[in-house]
N, C-alpha and C positions, 0 to 999 in steps of 0.2 A: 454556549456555542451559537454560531449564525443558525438563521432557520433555515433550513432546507441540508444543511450538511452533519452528516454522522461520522463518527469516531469509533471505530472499534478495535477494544484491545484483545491483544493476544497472550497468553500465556508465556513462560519462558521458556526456552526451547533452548537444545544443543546447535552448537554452530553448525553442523553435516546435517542440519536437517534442511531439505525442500520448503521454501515457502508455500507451495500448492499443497503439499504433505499436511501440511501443518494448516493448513484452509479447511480441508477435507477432511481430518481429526476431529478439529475443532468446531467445527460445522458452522461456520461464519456464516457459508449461503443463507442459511436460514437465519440469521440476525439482521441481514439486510433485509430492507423493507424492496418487494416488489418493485415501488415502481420507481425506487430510484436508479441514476446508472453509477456503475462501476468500471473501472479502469485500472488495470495491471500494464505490468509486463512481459519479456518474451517467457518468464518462468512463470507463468499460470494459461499458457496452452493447454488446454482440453479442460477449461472450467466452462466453455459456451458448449462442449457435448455431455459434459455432466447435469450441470445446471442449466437445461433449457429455456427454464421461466425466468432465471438472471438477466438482465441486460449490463452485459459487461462487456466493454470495449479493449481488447488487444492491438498491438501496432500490426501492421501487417508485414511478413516480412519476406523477403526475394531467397529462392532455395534453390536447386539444383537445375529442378524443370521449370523453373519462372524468374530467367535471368534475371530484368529489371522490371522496377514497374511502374505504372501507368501515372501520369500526371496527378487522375484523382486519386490515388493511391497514395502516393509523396504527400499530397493536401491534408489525404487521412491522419497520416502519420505525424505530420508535422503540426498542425491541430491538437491532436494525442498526446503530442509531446509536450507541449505550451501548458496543458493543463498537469499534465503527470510532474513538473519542474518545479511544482509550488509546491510539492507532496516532499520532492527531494530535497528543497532548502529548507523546510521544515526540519526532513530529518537531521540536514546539516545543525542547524539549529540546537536540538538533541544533544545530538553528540558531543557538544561545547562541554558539557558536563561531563566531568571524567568518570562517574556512575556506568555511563552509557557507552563512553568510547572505549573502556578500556574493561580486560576479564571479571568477571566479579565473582569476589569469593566468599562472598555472605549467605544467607539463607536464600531459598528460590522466595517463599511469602516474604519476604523484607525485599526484595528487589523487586517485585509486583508492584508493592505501595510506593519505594522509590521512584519510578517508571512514572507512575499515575503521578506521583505530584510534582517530579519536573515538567512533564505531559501539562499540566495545570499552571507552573509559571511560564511554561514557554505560552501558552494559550493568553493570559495574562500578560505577556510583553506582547505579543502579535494586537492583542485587541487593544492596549492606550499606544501603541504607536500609530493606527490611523486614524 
């Protein structure tokens, strides 16, 4: 892997589970190294009041009492978004493999190490393509 970025994997999970759920379970906070940043979606609201020493960045988003918002707010999020895109083609990526896209009805440890090694040739075609 490039230097400065980490990978972390997750267990396998029922589809009705929460992604934060399943954060919080599994106590990812504390696999991440301090000082680097992180960046979710709108479904990991309330990981910056759980985890205060995380720096992890959420979009910011317009609710009931905060019609629209602010130019630099639109920048934030659009920023935010540019980088969270490379994350999503990735998993697009993924999913090409029918392992991933579709139910699986094999063992939870045989689809662990499945995960991890398409994880490893998609990682492998991302790094001799550039």
């Amino acid at each position: 892997m490039a230097e400065g970025r980490y990978c972390i994997f997750l267990k396998l999970t029922l589809a009705g589970i929460h992604d934060y759920a399943v954060f919080k379970k599994e106590k990812t906070a504390e696999a991440i190294p301090k000082q680097s940043r992180s960046y979710g979606d709108k479904g990991f609201i309330g990981v910056n009041k759980d985890y205060p020493g995380l720096d992890f960045h959420l979009p910011i988003k317009r609710n009931r009492f905060k019609k629209t918002l602010t130019r630099s707010e639109k920048i934030f999020n659009t920023k935010l978004a540019k980088k969270r895109v490379v994350v999503e083609h990735v998993i697009s990526k993924l999913k090409k493999y029918a392992l991933l896209a579709q139910m699986f009805r094999g063992r939870v440890t045989s689809y662990n190490q499945d995960f991890k090694n398409i994880a490893a040739l998609v990682n492998f075609r991302l790094a001799s393509a550039t």
